[in-house]
KOLDO-525692 format. One record per residue: x, y, z of N, C-alpha, C, O in turn; residue in three letters. Coordinates in steps of 0.02 Angstrom, whole numbers. Each point is the difference from the previous one (the first is absolute). Example, Ala and Ser with C-alpha at 12.3 -4.5 7.8 and 13.67 -1.06 7.14 Angstrom:
BEGIN
R,n_c1,n_c2,n_c3,ca_c1,ca_c2,ca_c3,c_c1,c_c2,c_c3,o_c1,o_c2,o_c3,resn
R,660,-284,390,-45,59,0,45,60,0,52,-1,33,ALA
R,-70,54,-69,42,59,3,-39,55,37,25,55,8,SER
***
This chain:
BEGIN
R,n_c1,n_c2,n_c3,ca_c1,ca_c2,ca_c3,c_c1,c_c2,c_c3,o_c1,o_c2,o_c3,resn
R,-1099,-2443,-5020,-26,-60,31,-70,-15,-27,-47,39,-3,UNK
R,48,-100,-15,-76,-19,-38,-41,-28,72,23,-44,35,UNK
R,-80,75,-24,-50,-47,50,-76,6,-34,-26,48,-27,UNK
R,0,-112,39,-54,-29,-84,1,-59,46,45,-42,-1,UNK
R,-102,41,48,-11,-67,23,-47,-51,-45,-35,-42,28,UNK
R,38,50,-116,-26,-30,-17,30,-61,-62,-16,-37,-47,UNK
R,88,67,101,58,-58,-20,20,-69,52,45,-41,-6,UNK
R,-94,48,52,-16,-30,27,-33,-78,-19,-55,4,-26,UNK
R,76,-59,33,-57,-54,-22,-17,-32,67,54,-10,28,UNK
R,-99,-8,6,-41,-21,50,14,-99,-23,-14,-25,-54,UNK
R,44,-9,111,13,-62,-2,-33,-28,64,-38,33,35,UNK
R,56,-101,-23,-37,-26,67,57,32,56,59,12,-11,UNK
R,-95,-3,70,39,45,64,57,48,-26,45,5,42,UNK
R,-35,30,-96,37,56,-12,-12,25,-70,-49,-17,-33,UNK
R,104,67,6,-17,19,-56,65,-9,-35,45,-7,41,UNK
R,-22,5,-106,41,10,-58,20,53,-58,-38,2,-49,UNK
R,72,25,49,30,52,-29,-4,-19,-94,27,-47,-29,UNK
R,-62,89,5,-10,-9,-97,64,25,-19,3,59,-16,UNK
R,58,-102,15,68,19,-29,-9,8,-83,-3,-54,-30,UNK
R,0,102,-4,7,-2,-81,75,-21,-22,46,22,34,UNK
R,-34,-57,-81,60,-11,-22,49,-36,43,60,-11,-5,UNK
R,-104,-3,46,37,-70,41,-41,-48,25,-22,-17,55,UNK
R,19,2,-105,-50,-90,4,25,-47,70,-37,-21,44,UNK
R,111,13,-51,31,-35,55,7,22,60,36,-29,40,UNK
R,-62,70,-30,33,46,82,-84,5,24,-44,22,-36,UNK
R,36,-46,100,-77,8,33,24,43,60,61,-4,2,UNK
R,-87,45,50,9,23,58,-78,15,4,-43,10,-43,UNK
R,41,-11,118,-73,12,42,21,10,67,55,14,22,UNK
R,-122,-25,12,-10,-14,78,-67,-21,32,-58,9,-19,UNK
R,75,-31,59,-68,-54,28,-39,56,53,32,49,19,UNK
R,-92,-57,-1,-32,35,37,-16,-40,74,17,-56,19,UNK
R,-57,111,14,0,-42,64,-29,-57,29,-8,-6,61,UNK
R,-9,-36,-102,-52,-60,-7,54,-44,28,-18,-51,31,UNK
R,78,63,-36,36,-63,67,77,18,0,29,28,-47,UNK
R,0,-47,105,57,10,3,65,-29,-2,11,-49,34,UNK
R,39,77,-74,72,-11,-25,39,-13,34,45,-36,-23,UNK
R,-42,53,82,58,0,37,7,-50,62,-43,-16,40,UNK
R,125,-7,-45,-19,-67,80,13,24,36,0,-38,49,UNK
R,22,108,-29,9,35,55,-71,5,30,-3,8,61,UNK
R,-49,-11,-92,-69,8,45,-42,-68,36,-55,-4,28,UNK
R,93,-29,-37,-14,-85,19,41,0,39,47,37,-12,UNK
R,-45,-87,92,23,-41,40,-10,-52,-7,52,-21,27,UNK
R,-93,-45,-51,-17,-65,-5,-16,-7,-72,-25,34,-45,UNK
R,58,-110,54,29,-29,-63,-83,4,-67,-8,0,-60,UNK
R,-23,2,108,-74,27,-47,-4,38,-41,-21,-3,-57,UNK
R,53,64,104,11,64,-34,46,5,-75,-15,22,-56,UNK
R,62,-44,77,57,-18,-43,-24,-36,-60,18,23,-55,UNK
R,-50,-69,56,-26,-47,-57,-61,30,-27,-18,-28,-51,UNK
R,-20,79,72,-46,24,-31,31,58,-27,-28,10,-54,UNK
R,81,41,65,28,45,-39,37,-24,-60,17,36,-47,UNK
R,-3,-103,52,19,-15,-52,-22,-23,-56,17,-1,-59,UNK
R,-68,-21,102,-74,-25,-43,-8,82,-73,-4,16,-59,UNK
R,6,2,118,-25,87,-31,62,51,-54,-6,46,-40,UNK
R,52,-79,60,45,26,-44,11,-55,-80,13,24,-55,UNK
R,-22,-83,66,-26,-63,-54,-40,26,-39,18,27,-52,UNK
R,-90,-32,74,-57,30,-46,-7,45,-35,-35,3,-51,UNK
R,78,50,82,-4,79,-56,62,-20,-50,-6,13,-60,UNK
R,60,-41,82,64,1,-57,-31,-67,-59,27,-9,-55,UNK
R,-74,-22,75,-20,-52,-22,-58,0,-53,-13,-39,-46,UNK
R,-36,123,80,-24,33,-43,22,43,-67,-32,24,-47,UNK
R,99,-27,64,37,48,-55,38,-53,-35,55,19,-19,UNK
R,-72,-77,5,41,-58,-38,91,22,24,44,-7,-43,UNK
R,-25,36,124,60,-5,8,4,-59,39,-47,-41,5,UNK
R,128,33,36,15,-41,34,11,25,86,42,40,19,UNK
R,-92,-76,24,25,45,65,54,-13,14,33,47,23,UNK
R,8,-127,-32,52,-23,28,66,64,-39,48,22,33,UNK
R,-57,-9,-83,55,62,-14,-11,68,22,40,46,-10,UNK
R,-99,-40,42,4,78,41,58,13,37,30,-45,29,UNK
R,-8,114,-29,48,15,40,-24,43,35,-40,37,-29,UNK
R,52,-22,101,-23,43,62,67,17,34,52,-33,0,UNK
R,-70,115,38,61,23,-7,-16,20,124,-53,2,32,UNK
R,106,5,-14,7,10,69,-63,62,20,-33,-2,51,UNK
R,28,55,-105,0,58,14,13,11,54,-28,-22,50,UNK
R,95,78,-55,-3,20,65,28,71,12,43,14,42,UNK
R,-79,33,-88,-38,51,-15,100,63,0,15,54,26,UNK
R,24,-105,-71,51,39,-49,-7,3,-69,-50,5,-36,UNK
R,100,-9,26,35,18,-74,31,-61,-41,22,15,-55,UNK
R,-18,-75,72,33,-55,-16,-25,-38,-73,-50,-36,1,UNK
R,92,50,-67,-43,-17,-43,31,-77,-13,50,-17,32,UNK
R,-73,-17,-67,30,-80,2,-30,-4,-68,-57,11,-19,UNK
R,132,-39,-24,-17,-42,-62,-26,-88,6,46,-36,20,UNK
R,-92,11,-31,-31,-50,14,13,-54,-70,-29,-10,-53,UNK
R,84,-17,87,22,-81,-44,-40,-46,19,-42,6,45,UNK
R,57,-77,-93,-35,-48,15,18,-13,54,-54,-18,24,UNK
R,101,12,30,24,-21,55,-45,47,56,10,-9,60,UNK
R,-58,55,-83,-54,36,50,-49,-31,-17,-31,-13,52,UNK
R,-6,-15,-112,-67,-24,-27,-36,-25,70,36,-37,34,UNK
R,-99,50,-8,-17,-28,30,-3,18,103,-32,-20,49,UNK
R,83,66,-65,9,7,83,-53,61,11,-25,45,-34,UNK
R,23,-73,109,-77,44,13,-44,-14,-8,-45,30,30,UNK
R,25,-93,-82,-65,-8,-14,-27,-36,48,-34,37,34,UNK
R,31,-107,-9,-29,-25,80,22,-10,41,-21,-47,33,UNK
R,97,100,0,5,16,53,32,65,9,45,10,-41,UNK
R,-56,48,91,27,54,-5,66,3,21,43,38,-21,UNK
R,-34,-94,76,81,10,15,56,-5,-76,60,17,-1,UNK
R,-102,-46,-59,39,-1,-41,-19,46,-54,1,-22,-58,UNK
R,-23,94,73,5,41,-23,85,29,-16,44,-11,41,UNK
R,-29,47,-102,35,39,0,29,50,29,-14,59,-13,UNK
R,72,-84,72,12,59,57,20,63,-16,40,11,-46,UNK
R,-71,41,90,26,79,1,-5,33,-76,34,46,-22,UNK
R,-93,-86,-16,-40,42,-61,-60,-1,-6,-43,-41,17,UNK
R,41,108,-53,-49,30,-22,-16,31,-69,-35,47,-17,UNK
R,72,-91,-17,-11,4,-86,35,-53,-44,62,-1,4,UNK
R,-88,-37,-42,38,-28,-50,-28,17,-36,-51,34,5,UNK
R,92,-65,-78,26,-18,-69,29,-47,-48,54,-28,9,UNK
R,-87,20,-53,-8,-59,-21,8,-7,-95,-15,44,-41,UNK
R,40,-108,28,-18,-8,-83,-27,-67,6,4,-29,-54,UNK
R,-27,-1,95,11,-63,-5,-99,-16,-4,-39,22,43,UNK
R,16,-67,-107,-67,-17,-7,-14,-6,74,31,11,52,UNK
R,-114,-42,-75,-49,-41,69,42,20,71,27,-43,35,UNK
R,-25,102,-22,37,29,83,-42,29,23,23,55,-14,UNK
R,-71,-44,41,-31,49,25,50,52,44,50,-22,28,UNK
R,-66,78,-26,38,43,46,-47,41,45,-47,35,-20,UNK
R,64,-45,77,-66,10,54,7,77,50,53,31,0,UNK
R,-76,-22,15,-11,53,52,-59,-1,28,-51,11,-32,UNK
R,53,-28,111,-53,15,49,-27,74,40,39,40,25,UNK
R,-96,-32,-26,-9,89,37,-63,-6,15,-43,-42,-16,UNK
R,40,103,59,-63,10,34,16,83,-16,26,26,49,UNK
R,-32,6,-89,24,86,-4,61,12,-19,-4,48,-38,UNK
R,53,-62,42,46,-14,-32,-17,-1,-66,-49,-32,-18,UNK
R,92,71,-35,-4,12,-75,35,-73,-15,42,-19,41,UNK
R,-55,-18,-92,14,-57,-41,12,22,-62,-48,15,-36,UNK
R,118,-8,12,24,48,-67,19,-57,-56,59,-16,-1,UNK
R,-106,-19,-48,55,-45,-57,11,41,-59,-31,47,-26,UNK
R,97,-88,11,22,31,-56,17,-50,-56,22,-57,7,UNK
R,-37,91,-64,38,-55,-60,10,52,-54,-17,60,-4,UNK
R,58,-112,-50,-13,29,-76,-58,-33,-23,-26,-51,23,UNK
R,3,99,-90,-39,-24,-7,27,-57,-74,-43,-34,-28,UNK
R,118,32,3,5,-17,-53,52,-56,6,4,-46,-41,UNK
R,51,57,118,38,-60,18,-30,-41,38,-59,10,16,UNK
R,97,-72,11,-12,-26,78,19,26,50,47,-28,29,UNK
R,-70,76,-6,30,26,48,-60,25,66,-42,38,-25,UNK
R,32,-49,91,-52,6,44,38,15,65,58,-21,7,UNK
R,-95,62,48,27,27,72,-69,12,13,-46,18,-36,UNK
R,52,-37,110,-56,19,41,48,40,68,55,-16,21,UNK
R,-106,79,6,53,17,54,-47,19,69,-37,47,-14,UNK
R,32,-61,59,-35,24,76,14,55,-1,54,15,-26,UNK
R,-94,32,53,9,85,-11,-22,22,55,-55,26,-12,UNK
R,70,-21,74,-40,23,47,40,56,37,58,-20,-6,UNK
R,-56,71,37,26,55,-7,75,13,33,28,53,-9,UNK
R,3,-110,53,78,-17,12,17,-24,-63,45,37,-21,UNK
R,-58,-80,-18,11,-55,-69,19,86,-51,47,4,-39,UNK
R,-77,31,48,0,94,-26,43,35,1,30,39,-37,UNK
R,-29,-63,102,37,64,28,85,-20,-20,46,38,-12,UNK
R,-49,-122,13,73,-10,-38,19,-19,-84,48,-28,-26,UNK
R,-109,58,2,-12,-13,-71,-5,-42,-44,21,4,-58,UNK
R,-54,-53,88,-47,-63,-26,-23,12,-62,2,-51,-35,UNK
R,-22,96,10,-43,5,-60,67,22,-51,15,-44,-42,UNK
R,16,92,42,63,7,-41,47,-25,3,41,20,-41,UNK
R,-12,-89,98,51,-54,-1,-37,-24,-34,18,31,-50,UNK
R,-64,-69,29,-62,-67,-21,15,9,-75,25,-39,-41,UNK
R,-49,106,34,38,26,-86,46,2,-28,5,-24,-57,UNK
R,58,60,99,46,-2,-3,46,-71,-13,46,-3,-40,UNK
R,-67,-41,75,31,-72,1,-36,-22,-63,37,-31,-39,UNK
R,-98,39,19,-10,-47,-72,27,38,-49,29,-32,-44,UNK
R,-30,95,38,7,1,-59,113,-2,-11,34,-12,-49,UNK
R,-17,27,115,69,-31,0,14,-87,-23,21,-19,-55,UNK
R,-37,-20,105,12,-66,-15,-28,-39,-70,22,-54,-18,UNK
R,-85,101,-25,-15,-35,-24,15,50,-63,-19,-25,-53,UNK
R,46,83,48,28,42,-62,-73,17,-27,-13,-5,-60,UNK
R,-24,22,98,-72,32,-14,-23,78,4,-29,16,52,UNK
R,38,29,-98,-28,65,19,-50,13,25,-56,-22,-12,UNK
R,78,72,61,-53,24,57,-73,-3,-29,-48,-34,15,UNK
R,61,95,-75,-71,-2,-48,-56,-32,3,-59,11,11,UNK
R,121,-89,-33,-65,-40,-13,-40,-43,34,-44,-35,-23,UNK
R,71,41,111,-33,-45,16,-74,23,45,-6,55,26,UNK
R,-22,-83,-25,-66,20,16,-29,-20,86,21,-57,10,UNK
R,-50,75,35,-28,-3,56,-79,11,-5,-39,32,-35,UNK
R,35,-83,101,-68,-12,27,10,18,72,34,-34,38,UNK
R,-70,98,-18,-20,8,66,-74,-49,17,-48,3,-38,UNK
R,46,-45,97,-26,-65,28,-58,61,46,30,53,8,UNK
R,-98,-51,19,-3,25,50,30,-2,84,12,-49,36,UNK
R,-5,118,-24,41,2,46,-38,64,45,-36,42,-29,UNK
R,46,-41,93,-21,68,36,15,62,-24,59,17,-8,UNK
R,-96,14,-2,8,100,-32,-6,48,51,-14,-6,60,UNK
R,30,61,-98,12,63,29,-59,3,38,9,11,60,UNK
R,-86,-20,-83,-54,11,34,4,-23,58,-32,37,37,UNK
R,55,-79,-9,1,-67,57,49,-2,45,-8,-7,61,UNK
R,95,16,-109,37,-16,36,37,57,42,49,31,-21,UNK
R,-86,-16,100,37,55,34,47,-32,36,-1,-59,18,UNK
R,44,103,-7,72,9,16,11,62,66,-44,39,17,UNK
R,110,-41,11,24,38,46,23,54,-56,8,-6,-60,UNK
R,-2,63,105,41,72,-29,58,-50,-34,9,-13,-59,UNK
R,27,-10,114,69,-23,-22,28,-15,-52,60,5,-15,UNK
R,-112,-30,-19,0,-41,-85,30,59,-50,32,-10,-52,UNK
R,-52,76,82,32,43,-43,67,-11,-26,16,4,-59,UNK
R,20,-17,105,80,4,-4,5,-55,-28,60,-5,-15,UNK
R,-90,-48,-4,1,-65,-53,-12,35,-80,28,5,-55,UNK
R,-82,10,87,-47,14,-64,-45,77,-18,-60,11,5,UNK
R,136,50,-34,-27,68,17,-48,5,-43,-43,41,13,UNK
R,39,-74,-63,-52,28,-53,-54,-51,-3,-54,28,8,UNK
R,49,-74,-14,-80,-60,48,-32,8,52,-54,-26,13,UNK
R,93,75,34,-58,-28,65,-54,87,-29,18,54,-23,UNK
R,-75,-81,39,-47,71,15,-29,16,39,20,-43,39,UNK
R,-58,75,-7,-37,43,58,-62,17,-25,-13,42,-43,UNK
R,-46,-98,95,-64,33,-22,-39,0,69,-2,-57,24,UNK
R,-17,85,-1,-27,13,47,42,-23,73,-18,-40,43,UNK
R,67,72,-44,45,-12,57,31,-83,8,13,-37,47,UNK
R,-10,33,-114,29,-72,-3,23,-12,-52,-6,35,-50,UNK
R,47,-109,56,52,4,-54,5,-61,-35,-13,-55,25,UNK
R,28,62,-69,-12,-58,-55,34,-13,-48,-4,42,-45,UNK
R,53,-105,33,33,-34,-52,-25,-32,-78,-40,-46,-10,UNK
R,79,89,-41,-29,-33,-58,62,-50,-33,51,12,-32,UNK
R,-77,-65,53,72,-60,-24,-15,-5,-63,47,-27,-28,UNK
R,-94,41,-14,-6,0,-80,52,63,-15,56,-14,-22,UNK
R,-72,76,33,54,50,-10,84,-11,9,51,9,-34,UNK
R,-70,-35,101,91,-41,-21,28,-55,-26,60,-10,10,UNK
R,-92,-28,-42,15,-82,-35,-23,54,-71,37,-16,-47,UNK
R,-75,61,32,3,49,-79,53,7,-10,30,-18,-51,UNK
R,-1,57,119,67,42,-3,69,-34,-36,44,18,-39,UNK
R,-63,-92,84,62,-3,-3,14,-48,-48,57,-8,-20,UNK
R,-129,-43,-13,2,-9,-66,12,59,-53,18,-17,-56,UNK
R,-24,57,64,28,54,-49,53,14,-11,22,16,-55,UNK
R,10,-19,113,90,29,17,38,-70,-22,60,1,-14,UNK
R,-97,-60,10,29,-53,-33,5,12,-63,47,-24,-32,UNK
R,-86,57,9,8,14,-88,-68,-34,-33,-6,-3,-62,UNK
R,-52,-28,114,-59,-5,-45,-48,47,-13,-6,51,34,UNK
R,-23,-61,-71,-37,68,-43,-91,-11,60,-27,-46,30,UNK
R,16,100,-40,-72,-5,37,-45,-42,-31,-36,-42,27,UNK
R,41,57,-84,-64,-16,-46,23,-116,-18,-20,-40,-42,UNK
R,69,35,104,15,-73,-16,-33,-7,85,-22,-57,5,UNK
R,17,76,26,-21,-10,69,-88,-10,5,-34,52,-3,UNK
R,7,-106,8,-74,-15,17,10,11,71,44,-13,40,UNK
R,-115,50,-38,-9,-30,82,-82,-29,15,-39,8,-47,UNK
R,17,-34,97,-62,-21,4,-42,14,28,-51,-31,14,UNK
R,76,105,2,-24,51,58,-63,-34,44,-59,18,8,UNK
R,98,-75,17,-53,-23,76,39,-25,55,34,-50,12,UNK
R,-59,124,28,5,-3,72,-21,-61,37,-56,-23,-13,UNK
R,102,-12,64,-4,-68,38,-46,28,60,-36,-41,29,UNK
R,34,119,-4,-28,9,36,-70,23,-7,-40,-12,45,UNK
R,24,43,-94,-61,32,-16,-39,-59,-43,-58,10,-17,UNK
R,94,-74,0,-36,-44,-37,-5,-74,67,0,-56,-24,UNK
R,-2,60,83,24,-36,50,-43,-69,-4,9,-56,23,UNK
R,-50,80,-53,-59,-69,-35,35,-37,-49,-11,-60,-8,UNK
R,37,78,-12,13,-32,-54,83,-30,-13,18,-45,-38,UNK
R,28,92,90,74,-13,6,9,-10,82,-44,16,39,UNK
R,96,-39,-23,21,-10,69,33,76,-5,19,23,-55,UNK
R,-15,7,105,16,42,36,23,-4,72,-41,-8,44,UNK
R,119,14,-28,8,21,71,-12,59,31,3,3,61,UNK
R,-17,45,-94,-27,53,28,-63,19,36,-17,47,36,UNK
R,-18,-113,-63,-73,-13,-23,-21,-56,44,-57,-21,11,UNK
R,125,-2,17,-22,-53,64,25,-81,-19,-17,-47,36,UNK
R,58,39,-98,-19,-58,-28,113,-22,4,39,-15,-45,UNK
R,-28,28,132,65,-22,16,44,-57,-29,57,5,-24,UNK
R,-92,-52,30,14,-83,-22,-1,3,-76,57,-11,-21,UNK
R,-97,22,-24,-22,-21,-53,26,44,-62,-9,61,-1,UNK
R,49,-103,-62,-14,40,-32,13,-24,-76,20,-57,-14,UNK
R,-34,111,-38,-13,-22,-57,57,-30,-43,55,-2,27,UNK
R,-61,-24,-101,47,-10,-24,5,25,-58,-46,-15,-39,UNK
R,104,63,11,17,20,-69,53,-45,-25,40,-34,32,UNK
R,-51,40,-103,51,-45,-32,19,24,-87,-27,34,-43,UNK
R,77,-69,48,10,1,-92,32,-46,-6,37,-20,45,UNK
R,-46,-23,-126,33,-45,-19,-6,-11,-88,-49,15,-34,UNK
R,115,-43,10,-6,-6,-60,-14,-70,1,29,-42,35,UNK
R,-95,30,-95,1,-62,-3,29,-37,-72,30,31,-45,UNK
R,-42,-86,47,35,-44,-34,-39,-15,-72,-38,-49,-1,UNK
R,47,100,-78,-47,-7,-37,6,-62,-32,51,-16,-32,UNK
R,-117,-33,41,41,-46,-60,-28,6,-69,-57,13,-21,UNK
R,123,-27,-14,-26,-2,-94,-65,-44,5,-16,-47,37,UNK
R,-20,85,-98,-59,-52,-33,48,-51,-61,47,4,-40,UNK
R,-99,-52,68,14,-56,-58,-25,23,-75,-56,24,-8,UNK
R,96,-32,-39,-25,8,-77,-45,-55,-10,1,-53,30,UNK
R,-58,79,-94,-23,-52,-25,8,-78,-4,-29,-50,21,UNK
R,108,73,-79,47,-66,-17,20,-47,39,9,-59,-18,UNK
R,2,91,103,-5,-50,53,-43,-24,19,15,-29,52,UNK
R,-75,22,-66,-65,-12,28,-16,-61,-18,-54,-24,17,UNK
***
């Protein structure tokens, strides 16, 4: 696993991922300077200013908000191939989110592919040499039914892509440092949970490693951005951290390269 937060590029309200050898493929995430989600709004105010807010950043990235896609989360396993007949849902209203998922996949240009969290791991994936992009919600039920190795599993099936080659971005998400847990978690999770001072604690990076591995990707293709939502609570929403309502946005999308004009056309 590569972690090098100085692959990092710093944008307005979030940051962007330095993809080498893929000019066309952008992924990031926005920071806590405002919030994504219409679940944290009751009045139509609310509503029109999150959207406001979801406009400006895709707008910052020369994408399209009206083709974002947003997914139910609702913290399974449900991966969804995303046709033109999805373009767009989720983006300014949640009832028209994508029901009973928590991961798509995609070939299709100008799509954004979204995932909302407050601690919750935000996992994208692509090649770095086809069209090919997944974003997946990772939060430790989404785990426990193998979100991170269905997500793989389905691209590199539907799209005849070896495991190998495709590459992941761990999003910040809550860590081992932060995220305590009941005994119980053991029997989920015998080899993640640990014991430090009479308490117990979940490492959802160790199991989204795991089970990107058991998919067949190589470590050394796995980035992560090793930042905690909780220990960075300034800077990320955190529900752990108090921040119920609100939360951030990860994404990936291929964009749309266009040819340069030759001389001779000029």
């Amino acid at each position: 696993m590569i972690t090098d937060k100085k692959i990092l590029l710093r944008i307005d309200n979030g940051y962007v991922l330095k993809t080498p050898r893929a000019n066309n493929i952008i992924c990031g995430f926005s920071t806590r300077e405002f919030n994504y989600d219409f679940r944290a709004g009751s009045s139509i105010r609310d509503h029109q200013e999150i959207s406001r807010n979801r406009e400006k950043f895709f707008e910052s990235l020369s994408l399209k908000p009206r083709n974002s896609v947003f997914l139910e989360q609702v913290h399974e396993a449900q991966v969804k191939k995303i046709t033109k007949a999805e373009q767009g849902m989720g983006a300014y209203d949640f009832k028209n989110s994508i029901a009973g998922t928590d991961a798509a996949i995609t070939a299709l240009k100008d799509t954004p592919l979204c995932s909302l969290s407050a601690d919750c791991l935000p996992l994208v994936f692509w090649h770095p040499r086809e069209d090919i992009i997944g974003i997946a919600h990772a939060g430790w039920r989404g785990l426990k039914a193998g979100i991170a190795f269905k997500t793989a599993q389905k691209i590199s099936r539907i799209y005849k892509c070896p495991p190998r080659k495709i590459r992941v971005f761990i999003c910040p998400g809550i860590r081992s440092c932060c995220y305590e847990v009941s005994s119980d978690f053991k029997q989920y999770f015998p080899n993640c949970v640990f014991r430090s001072k009479n308490r117990f604690y979940l490492d959802l990076l160790k199991i989204a490693f795991t089970q990107l591995s058991e998919a067949g990707i190589s470590g050394e293709n796995i980035i992560d951005s090793a930042l905690c939502t909780k220990c960075n609570s300034s800077a990320f929403f955190s529900f752990r951290g108090g921040d119920q309502k609100k939360r951030m946005l990860s994404f990936v999308a291929l964009k749309q390269l266009r040819p340069r004009r030759c001389e001779a056309e000029n």
